[in-house]
MDAnalysis code that builds the backbone (N, CA, C; Angstrom):
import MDAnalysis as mda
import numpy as np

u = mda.Universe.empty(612, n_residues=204, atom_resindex=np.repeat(np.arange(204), 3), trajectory=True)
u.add_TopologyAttr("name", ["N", "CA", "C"] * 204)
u.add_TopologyAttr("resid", np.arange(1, 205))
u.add_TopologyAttr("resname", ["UNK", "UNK", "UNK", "UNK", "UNK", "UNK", "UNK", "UNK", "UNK", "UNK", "UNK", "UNK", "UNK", "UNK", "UNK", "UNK", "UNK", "UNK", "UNK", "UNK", "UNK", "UNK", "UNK", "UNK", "UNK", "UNK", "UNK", "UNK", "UNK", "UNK", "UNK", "UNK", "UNK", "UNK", "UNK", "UNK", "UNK", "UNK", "UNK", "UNK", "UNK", "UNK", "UNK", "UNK", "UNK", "UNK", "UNK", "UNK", "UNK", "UNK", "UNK", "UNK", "UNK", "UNK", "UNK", "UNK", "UNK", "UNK", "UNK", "UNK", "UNK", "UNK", "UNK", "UNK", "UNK", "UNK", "UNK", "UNK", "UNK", "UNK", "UNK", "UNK", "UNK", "UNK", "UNK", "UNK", "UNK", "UNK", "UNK", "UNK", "UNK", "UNK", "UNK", "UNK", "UNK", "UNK", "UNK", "UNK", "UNK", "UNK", "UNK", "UNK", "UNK", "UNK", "UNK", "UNK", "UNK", "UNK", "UNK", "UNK", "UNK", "UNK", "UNK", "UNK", "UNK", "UNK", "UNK", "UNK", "UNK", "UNK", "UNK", "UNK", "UNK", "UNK", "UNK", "UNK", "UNK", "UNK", "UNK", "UNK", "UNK", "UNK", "UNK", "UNK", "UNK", "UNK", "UNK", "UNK", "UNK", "UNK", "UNK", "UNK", "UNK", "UNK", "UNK", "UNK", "UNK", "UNK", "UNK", "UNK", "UNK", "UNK", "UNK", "UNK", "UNK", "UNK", "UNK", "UNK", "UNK", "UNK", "UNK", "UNK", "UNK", "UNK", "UNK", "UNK", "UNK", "UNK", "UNK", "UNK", "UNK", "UNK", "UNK", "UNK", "UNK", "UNK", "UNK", "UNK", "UNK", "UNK", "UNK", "UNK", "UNK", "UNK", "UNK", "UNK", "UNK", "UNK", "UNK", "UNK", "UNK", "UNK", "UNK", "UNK", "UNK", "UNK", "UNK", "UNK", "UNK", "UNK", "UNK", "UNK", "UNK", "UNK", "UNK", "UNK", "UNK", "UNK", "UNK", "UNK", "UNK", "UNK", "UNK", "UNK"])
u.atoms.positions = np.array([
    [-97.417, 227.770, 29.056],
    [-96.511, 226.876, 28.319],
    [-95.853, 225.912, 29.286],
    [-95.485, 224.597, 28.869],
    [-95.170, 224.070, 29.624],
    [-93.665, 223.786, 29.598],
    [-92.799, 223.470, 30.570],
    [-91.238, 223.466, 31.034],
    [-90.900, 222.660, 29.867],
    [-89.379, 223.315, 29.145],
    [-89.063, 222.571, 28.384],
    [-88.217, 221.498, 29.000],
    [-88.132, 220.330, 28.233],
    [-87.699, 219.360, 28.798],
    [-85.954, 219.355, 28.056],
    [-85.244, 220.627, 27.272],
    [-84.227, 220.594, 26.894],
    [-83.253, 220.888, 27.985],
    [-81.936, 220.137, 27.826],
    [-80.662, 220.537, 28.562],
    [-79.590, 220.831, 27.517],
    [-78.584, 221.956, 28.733],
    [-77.959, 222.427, 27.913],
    [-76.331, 222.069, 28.608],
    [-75.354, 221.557, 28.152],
    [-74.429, 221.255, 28.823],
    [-73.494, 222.716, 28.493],
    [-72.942, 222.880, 29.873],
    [-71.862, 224.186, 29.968],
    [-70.695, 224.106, 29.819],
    [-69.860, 224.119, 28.825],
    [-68.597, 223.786, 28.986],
    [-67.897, 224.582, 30.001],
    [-67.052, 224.283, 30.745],
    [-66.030, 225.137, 31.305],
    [-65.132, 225.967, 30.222],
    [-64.682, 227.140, 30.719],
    [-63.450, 227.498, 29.970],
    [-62.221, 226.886, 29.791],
    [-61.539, 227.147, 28.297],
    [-60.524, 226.103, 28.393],
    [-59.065, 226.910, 29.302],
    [-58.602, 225.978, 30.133],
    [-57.226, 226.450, 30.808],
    [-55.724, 225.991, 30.537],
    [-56.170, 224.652, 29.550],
    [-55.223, 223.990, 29.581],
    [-55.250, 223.358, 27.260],
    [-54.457, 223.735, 26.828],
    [-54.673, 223.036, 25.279],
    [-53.376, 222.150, 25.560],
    [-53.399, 220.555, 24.728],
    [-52.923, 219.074, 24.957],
    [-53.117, 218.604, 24.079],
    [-51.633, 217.846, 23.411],
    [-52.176, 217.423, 22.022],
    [-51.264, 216.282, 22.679],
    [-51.745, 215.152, 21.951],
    [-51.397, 213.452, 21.851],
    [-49.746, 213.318, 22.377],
    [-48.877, 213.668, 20.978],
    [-47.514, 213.405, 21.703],
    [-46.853, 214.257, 22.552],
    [-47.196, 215.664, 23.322],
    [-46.959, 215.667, 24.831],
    [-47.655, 214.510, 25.375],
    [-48.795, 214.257, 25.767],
    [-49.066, 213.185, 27.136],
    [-48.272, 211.868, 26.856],
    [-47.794, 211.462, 25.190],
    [-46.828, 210.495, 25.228],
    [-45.449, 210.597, 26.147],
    [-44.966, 212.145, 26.027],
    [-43.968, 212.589, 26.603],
    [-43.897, 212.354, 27.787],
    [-45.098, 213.226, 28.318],
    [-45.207, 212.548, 30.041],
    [-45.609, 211.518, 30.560],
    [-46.326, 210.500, 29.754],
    [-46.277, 209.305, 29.989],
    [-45.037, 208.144, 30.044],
    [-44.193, 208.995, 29.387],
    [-42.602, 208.559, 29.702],
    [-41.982, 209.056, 30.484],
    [-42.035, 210.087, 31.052],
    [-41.584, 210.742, 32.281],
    [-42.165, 209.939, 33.274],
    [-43.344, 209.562, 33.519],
    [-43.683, 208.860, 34.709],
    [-43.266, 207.706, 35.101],
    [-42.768, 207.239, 33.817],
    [-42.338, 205.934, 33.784],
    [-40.783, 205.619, 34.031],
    [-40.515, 206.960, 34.391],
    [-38.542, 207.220, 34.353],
    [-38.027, 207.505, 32.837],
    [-38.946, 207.267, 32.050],
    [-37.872, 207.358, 30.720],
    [-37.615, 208.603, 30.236],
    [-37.990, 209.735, 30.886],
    [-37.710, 210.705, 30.349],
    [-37.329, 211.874, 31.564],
    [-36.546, 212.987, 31.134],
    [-36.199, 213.485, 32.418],
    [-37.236, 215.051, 32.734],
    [-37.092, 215.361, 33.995],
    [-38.223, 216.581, 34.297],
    [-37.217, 217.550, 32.491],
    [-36.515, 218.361, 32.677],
    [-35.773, 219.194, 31.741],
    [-36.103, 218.836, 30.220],
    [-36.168, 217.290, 29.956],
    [-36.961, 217.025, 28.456],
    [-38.183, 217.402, 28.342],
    [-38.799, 217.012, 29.453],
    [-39.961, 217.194, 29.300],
    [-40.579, 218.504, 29.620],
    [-39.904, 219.470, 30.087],
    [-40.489, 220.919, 29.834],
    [-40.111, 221.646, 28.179],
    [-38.867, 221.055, 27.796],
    [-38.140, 221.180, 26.725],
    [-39.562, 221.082, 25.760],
    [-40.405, 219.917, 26.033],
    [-40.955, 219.743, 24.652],
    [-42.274, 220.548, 24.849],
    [-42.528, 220.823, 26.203],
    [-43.706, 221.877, 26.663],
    [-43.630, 223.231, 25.737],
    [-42.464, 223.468, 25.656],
    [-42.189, 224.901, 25.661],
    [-41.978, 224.330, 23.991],
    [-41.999, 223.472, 23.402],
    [-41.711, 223.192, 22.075],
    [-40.800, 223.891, 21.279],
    [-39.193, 223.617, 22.336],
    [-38.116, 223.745, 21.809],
    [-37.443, 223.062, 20.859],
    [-37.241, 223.007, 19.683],
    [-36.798, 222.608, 18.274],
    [-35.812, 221.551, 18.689],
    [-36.418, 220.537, 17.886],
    [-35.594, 219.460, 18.314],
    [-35.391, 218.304, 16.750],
    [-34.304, 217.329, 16.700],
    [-33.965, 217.261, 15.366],
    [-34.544, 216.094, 15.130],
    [-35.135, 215.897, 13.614],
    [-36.537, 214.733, 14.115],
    [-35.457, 213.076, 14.025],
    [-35.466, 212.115, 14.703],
    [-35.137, 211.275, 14.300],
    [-35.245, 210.506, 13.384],
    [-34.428, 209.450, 12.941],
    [-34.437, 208.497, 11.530],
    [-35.705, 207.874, 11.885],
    [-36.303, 206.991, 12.767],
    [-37.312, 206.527, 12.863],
    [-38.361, 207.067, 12.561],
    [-38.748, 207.886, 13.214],
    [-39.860, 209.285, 13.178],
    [-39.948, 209.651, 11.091],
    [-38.826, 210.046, 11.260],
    [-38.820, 210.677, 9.728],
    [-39.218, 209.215, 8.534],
    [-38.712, 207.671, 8.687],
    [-39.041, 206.608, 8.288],
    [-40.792, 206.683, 8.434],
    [-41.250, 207.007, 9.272],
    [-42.748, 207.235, 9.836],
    [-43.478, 207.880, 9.408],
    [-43.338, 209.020, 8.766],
    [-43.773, 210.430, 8.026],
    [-43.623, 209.601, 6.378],
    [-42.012, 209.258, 6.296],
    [-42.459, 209.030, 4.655],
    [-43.506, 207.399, 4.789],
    [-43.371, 206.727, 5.389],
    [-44.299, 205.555, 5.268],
    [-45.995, 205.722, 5.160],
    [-46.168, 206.931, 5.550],
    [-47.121, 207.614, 5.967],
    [-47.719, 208.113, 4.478],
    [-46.715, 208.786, 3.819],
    [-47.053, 209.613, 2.945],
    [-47.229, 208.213, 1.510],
    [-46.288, 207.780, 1.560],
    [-46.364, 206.019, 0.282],
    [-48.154, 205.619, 0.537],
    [-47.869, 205.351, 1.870],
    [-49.713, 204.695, 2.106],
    [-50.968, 205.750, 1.218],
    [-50.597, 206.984, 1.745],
    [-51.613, 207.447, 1.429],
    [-51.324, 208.164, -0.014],
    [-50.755, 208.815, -0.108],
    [-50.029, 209.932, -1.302],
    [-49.610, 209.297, -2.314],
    [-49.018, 207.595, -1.935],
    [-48.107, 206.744, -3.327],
    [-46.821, 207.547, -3.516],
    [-46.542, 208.472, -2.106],
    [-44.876, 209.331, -2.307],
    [-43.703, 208.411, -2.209],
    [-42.960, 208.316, -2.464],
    [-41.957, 207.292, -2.456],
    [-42.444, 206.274, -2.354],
    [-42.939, 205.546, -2.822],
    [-43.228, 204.134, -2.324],
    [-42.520, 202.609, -2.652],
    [-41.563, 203.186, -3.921],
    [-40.807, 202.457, -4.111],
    [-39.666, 201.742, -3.055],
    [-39.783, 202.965, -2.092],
    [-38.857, 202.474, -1.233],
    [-39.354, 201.602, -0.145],
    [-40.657, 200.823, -0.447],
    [-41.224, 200.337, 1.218],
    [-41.756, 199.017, 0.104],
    [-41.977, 197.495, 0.555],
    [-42.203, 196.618, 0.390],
    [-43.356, 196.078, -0.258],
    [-43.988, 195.980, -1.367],
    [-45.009, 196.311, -1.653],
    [-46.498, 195.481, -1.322],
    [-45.962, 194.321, -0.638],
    [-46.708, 193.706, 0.147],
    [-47.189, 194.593, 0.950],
    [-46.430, 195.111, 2.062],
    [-46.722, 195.528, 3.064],
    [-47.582, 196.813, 2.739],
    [-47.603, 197.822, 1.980],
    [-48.511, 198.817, 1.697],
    [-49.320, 198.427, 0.960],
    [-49.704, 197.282, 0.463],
    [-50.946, 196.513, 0.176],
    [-51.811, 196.582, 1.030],
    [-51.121, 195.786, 2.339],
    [-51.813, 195.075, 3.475],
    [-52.234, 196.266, 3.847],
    [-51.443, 197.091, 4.446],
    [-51.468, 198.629, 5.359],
    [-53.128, 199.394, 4.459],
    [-52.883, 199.548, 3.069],
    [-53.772, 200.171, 2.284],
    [-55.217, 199.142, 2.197],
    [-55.553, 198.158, 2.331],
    [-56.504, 197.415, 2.487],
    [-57.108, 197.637, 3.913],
    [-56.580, 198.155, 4.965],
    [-57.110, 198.407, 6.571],
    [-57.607, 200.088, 6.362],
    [-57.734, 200.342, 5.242],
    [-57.913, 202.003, 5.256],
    [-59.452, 202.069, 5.191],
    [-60.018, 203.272, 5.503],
    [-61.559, 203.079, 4.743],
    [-61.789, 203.287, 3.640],
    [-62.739, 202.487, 3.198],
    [-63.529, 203.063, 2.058],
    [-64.650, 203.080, 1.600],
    [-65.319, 204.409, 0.851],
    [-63.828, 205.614, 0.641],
    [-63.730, 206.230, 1.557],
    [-61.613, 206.353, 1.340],
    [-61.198, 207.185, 2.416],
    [-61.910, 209.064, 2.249],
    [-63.151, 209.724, 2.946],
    [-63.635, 210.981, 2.974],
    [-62.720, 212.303, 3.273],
    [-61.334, 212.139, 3.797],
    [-60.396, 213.168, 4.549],
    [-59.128, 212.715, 5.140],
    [-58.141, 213.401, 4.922],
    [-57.120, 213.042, 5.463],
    [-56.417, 213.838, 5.946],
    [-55.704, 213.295, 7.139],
    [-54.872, 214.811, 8.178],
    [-56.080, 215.341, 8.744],
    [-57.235, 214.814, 9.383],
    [-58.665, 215.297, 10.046],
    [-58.020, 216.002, 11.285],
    [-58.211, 217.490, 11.217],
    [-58.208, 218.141, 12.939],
    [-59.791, 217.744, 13.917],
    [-59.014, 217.215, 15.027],
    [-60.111, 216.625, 15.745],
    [-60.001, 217.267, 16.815],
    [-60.831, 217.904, 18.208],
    [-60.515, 218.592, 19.447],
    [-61.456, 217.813, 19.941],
    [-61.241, 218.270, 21.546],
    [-62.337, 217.330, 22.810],
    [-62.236, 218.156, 23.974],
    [-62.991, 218.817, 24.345],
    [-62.969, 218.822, 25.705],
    [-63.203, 218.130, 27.210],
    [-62.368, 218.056, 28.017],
    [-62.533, 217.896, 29.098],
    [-62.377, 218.363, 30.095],
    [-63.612, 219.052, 30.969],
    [-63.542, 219.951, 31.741],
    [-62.481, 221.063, 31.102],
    [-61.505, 221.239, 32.341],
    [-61.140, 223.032, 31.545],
    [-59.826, 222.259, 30.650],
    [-59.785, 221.417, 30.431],
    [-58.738, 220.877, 29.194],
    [-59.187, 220.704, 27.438],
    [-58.355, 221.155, 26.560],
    [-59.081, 221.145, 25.208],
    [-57.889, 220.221, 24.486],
    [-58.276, 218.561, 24.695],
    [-57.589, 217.855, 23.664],
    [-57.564, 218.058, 22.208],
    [-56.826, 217.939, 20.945],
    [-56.365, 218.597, 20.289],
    [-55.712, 217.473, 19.161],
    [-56.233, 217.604, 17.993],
    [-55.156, 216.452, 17.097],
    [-55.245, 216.424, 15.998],
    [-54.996, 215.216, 15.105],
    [-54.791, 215.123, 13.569],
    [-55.128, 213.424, 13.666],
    [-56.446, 213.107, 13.313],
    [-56.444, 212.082, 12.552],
    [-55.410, 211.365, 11.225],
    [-55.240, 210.627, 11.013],
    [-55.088, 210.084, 9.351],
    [-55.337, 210.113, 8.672],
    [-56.684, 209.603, 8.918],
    [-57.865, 209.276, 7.755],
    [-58.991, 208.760, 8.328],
    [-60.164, 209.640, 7.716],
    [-60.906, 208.929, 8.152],
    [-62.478, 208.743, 6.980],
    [-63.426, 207.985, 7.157],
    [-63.927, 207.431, 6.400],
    [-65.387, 207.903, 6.644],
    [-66.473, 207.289, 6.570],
    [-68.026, 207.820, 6.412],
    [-67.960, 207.063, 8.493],
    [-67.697, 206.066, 8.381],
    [-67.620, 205.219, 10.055],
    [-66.337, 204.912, 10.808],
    [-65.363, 205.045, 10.010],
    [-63.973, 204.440, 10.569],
    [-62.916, 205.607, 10.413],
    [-62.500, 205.764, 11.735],
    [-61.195, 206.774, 11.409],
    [-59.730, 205.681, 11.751],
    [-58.666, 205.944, 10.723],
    [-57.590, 204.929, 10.485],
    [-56.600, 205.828, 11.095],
    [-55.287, 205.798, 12.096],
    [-53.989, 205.552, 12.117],
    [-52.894, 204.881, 12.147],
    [-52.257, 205.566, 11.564],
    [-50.982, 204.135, 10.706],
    [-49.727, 204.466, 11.705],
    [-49.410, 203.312, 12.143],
    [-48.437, 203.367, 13.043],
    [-46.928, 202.262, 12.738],
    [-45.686, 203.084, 12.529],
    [-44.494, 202.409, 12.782],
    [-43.910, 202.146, 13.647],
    [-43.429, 200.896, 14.055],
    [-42.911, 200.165, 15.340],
    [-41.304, 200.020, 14.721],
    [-40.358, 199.521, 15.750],
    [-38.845, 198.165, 15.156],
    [-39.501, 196.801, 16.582],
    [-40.778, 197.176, 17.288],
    [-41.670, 196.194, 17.781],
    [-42.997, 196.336, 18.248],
    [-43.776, 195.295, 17.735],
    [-45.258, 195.375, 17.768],
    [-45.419, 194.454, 19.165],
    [-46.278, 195.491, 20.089],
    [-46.856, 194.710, 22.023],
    [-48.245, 194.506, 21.300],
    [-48.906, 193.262, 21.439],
    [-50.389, 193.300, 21.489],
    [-51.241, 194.637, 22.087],
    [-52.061, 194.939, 21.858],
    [-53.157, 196.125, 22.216],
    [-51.998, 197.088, 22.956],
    [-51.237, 197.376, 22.713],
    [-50.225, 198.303, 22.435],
    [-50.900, 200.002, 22.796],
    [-51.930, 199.669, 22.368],
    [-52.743, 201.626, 21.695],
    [-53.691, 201.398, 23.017],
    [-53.924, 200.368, 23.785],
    [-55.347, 200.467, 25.015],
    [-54.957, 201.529, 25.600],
    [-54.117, 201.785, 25.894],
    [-54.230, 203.716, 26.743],
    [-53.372, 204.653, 26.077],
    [-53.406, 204.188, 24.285],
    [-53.059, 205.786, 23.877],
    [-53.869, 206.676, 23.842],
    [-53.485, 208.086, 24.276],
    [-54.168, 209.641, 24.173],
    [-55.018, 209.525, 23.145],
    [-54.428, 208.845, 21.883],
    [-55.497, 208.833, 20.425],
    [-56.633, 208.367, 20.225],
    [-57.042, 207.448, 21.663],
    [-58.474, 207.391, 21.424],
    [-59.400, 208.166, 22.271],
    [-58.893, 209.061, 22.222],
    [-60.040, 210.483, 22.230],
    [-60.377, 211.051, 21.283],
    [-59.498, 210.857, 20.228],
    [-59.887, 211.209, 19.029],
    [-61.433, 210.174, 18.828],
    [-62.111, 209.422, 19.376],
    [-63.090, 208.758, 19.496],
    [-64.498, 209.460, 19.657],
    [-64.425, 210.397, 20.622],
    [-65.438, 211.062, 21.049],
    [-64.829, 212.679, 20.201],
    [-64.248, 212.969, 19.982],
    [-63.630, 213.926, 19.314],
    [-64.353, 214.400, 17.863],
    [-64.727, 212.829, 17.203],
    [-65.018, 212.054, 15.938],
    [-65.999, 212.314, 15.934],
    [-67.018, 211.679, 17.266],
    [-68.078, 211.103, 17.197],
    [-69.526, 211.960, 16.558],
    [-69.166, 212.857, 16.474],
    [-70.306, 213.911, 15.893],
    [-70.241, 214.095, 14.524],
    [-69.115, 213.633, 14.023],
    [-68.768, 213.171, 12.374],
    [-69.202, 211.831, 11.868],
    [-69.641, 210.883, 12.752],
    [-70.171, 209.834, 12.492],
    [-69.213, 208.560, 12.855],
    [-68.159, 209.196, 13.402],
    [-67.097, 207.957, 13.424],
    [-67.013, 207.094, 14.423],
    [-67.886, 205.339, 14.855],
    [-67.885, 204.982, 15.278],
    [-66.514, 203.845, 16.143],
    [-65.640, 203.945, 15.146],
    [-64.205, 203.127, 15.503],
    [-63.013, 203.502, 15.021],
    [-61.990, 203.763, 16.019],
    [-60.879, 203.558, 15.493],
    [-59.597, 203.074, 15.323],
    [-59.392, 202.867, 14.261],
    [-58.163, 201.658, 14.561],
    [-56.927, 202.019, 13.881],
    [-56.061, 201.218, 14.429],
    [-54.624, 201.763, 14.480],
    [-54.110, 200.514, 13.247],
    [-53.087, 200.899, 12.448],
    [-52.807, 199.964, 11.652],
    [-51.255, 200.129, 11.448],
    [-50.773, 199.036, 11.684],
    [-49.450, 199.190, 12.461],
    [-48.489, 198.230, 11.938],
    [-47.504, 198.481, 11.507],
    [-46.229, 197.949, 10.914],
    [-44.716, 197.906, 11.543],
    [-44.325, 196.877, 11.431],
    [-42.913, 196.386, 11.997],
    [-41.791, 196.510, 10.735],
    [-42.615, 196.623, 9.598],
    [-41.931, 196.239, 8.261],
    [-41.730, 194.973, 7.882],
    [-42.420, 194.414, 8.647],
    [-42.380, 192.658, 7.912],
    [-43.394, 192.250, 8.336],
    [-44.787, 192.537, 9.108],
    [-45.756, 192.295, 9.455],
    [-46.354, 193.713, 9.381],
    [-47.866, 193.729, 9.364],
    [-48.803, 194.598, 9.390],
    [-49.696, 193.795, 10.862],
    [-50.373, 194.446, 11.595],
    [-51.480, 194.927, 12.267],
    [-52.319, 195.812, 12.948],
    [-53.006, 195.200, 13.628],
    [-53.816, 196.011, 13.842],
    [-54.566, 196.144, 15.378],
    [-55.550, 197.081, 15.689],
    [-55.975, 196.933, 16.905],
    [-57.503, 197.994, 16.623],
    [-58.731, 197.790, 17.178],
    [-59.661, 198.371, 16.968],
    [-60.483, 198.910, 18.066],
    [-60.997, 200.179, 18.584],
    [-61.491, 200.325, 19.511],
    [-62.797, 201.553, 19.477],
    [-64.111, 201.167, 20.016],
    [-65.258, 201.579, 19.931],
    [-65.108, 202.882, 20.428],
    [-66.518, 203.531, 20.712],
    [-66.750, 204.645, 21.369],
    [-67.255, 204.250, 23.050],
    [-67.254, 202.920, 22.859],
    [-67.530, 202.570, 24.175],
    [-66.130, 202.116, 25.020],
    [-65.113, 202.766, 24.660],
    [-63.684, 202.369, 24.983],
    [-63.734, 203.088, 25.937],
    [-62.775, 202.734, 26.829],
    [-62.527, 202.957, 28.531],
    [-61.687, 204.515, 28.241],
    [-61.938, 205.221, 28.814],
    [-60.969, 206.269, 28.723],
    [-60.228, 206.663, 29.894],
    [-60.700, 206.405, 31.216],
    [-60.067, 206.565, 32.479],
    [-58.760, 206.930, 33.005],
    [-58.119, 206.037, 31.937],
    [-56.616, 206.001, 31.828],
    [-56.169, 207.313, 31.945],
    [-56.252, 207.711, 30.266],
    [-56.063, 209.043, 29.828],
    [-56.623, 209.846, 30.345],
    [-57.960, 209.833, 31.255],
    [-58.342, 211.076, 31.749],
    [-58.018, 211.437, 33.305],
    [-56.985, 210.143, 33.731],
    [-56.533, 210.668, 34.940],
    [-55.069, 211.067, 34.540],
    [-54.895, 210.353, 33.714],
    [-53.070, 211.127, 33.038],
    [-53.205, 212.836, 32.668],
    [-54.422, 212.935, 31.878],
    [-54.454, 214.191, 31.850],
    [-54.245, 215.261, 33.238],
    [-55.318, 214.614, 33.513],
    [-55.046, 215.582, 35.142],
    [-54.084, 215.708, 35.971],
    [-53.104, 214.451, 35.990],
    [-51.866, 214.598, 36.411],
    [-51.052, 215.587, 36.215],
    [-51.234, 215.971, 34.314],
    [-50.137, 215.977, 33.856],
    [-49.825, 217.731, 33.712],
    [-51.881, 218.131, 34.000],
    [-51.931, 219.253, 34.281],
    [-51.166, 220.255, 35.591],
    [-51.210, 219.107, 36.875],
    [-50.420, 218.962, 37.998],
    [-49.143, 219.301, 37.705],
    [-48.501, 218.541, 36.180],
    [-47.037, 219.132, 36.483],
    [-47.304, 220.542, 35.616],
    [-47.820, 220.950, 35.022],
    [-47.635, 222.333, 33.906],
    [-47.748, 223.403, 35.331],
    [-48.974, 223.334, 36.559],
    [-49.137, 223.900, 37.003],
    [-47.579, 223.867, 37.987],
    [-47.455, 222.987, 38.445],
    [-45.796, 222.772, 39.055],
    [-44.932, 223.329, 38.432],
    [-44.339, 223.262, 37.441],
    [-43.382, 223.887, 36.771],
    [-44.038, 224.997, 35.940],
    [-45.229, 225.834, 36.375],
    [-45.388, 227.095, 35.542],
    [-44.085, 228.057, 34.903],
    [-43.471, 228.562, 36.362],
    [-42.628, 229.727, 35.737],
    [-41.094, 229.044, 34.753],
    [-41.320, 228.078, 34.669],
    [-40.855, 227.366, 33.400],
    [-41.029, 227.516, 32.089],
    [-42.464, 227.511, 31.935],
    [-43.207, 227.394, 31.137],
    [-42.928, 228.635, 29.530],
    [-41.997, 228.925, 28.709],
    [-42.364, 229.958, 28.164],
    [-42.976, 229.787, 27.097],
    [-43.845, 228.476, 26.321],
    [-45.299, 228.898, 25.648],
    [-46.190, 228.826, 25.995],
    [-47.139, 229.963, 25.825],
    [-47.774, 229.920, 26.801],
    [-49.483, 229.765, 25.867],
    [-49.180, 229.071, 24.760],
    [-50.599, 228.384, 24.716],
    [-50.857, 227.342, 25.155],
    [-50.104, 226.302, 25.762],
    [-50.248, 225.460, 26.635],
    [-51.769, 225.928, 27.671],
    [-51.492, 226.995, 28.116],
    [-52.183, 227.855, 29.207],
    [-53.459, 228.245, 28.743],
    [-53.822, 228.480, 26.803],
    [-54.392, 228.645, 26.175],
    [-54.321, 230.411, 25.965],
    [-53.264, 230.914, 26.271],
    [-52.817, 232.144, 26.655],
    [-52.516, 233.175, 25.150],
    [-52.346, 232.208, 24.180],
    [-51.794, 233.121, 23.283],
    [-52.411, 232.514, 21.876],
    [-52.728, 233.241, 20.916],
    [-53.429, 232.571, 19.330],
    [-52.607, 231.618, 19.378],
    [-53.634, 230.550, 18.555],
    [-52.949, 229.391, 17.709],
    [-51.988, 229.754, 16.698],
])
């Protein structure tokens, strides 16, 4: 018989589980905006009280998709927002994971469609390409075995809607040296640490 010509890729074991808004966290720590003590705070995912913004974010979230309150949001604007969605939208709230090396990224889509996975994002200000090195486009390759070739962020100020779109051929570098950094600090501040699925140490 002759040599098969199949390969088999080995994952490493996972050492490390990472979901989107920690590396936001420490991506603000690096930047000064956040202090070492917050940022173990949210490691250890000590209860914290959600803000007005955040919570504005969740119900805007839920009008788009659900029609939950929606009276209370502009109806232009969840026009616009609901026209950037796919269709048809196939799933919503999608759990998506990724590995890299011994790290297991980890998340929740929006929505996503037969080719397009959508997240809806609230600003009080919209930066052009804003999302080029958010964590969320790993949800890209995360996708990609579901068929989902793009994803885009659809994003509101409350008086404007946009948007930003990015392939599977998107740069990831960013995020995959932040990751490793950021592993640097978990391993730094271990005996800090008291959850310890971070570590991948304990059931989901």
């Amino acid at each position: 018989m002759g040599q098969s010509n199949l390969t088999f890729e080995i994952l490493e074991a996972v050492k490390y589980r990472i979901y989107p808004s920690l590396l936001n966290s420490f991506d603000r720590y690096e930047k000064g905006k956040l202090g070492e003590d917050e940022l173990v705070d949210r490691v250890n995912r000590v209860p914290m009280p959600q803000t007005a913004s955040q919570a504005r974010g969740v119900s805007f979230e839920e009008a788009v998709i659900k029609g939950t309150n929606e009276e209370l949001y502009d109806p232009e604007i969840l026009r616009q927002v609901r026209a950037l969605l796919p269709r048809p939208m196939t799933k919503t709230q999608v759990y998506c994971e990724y590995q890299l090396g011994d790290v297991l990224f980890y998340g929740y889509v929006d929505v996503i469609g037969k080719m397009l996975a959508v997240d809806i994002k609230t600003t009080s200000l919209y930066v052009p390409d804003c999302f080029c090195q958010s964590h969320q486009n790993l949800y890209l390759p995360a996708l990609k075995s579901k068929g989902i070739r793009t994803l885009r962020y659809v994003i509101t100020d409350f008086v404007s809607v946009y948007q930003e779109e990015y392939s599977q051929s998107v740069d990831l570098s960013y995020q995959e040296e932040q990751i490793k950094s950021f592993c640097g600090f978990l391993e730094e501040h271990r005996k800090r640490i008291t959850d310890l699925r971070i570590f991948n140490l304990l059931p989901r």
